[in-house]
Residue, then its C-alpha position, 0 to 999 in steps of 0.5 A: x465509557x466517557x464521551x472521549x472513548x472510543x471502543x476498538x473491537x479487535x481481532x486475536x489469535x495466538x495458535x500457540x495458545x488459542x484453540x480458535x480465534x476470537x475479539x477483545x474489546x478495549x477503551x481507547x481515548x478519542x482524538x480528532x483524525x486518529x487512525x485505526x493505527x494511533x488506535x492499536x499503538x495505544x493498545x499496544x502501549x497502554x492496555x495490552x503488549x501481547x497484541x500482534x500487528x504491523x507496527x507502522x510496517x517501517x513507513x506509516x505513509x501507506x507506502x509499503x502496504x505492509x498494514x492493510x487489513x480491515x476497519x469495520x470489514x471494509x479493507x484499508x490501511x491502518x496507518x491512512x484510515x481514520x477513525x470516528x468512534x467504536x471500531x472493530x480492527x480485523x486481519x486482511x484474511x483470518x484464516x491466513x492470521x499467523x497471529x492477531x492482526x499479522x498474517x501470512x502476506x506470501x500465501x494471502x492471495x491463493x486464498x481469499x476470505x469471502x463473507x457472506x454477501x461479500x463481493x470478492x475483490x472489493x473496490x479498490x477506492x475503499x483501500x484509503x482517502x489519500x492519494x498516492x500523489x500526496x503519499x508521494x510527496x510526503x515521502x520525497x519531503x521527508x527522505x531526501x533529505x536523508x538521502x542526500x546526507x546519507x550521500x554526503x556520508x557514504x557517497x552517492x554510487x553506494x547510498x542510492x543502491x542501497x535506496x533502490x533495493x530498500x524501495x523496491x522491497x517496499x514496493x514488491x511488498x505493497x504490489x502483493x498487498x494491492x493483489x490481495x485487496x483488488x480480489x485478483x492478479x490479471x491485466x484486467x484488474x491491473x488495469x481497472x483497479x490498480x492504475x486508477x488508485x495511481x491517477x486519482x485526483x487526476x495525478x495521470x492522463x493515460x491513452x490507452x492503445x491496446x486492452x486485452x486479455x493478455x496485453x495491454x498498452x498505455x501512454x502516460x500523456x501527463x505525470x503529476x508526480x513528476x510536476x510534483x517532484x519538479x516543483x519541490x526542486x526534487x527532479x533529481x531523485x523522482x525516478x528512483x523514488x517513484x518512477x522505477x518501482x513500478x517494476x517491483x510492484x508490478x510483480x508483487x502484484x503478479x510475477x508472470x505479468x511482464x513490464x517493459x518501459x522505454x521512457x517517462x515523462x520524469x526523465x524528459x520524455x514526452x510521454x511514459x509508454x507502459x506495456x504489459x504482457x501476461x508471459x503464460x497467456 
């Protein structure tokens, strides 16, 4: 192997033809900030057409979570993480792969993979180094401009019901992959794990009113995304964008987990009040 190689370790299943599963390992050219997903599409691409795996999930900006598994048995994302030499790629949870690096995204979270010595629900600040501000403003920058053509074409009332739907599959989607991730679905994690994911970087100041077991409540005081979307000459498209798939990943993340918001900071308010309740507690 060249000094300009690296080797990707991957894992393969294929239950039509294998008895178990098991890892093919490749030679994949090396360049400066590839991610774990560059290294697949070269596999893909050049090496091997039967390998099995998310295919930029439909965003390639960690958006959807679609690709989330794990790099060097650390949960990530595909498409955000990097890669800096020899690399073994693996599903999320083997014994949920449907095939390779695709698994069974619905009944992932009633059955975790846990390896030995492993803590289960592993720190959410291991999922990726790229905020979800960033995240944000890369996907304003690059789909309004085809919203706004697409509203040209197709007129506004129609474009944007069918913007919200597809935002809020992406977002229900990416609410299950976080579940998965966190290592569990109660308020608790909620709120340790998953909302600082969402402030990171300081994109949030939050004043927490209420933390328990079944409830909890919490002011958003300051929204860097909305500076962001304001700053970009973007305000007009920052809730739809942003501010209302916090519904579906709430409950991608947890259905019985019950949201209610009057107001954000998006829409002119001076705070976002976000109250969560579990229904069956």
């Amino acid at each position: 192997m060249s000094a300009d190689t690296i080797k990707a370790k991957v894992f393969r299943f294929d239950p039509s033809a294998d008895a178990e599963s098991h890892y093919d390992t490749y030679e994949v050219p090396f360049e400066e900030g590839m991610s774990a997903m560059d290294v697949l599409d070269y596999i893909y691409q050049n090496l091997d057409s039967t390998l099995a795996y998310y295919d930029h999930a439909g965003c390639s900006l960690g958006i959807c979570g679609r690709c989330t598994g794990r790099i060097d048995g650390k949960p990530g994302l595909f498409c955000q993480t990097s890669v800096d030499g020899d690399v073994t790629l693996e599903p999320l949870s083997k014994e949920k792969a449907l095939k390779d690096l695709v698994i069974d995204k619905d009944s992932l979270g009633k059955q975790r993979e846990t390896a030995a010595g492993e803590q289960e629900g592993p720190a959410a600040s291991d999922i990726d180094t790229v905020s979800t501000l960033t995240r944000r403003e890369i996907e304003a920058l690059i789909s309004v401009p085809l919203i706004e053509a697409f509203i040209e074409e197709f007129g506004r009332e129609k474009t944007l019901e069918v913007v919200e739907k597809a935002i809020a599959s992406l977002a229900r989607t990416a609410g299950t992959a976080l579940r998965d991730v966190v290592g569990g679905d109660t308020l608790e994690y909620f709120q340790n794990k998953v909302l600082p994911l969402f402030g990171k970087g300081g994109a949030l100041d939050v004043e927490v009113l209420d933390t328990t077991p079944s409830r909890v409540a919490f002011n958003v005081t300051r929204c860097r995304y909305a500076d962001m979307y304001r700053k970009c000459g973007l305000e007009n498209f920052g809730y739809i964008l942003s501010c209302a798939r916090d519904y579906s990943l709430i409950e991608g993340f947890n259905p019985k987990i019950k949201f209610t918001r009057t107001q954000t900071i998006m829409e002119g308010a001076d705070f976002c009040d976000f109250r969560l309740s579990m229904e069956d507690a």
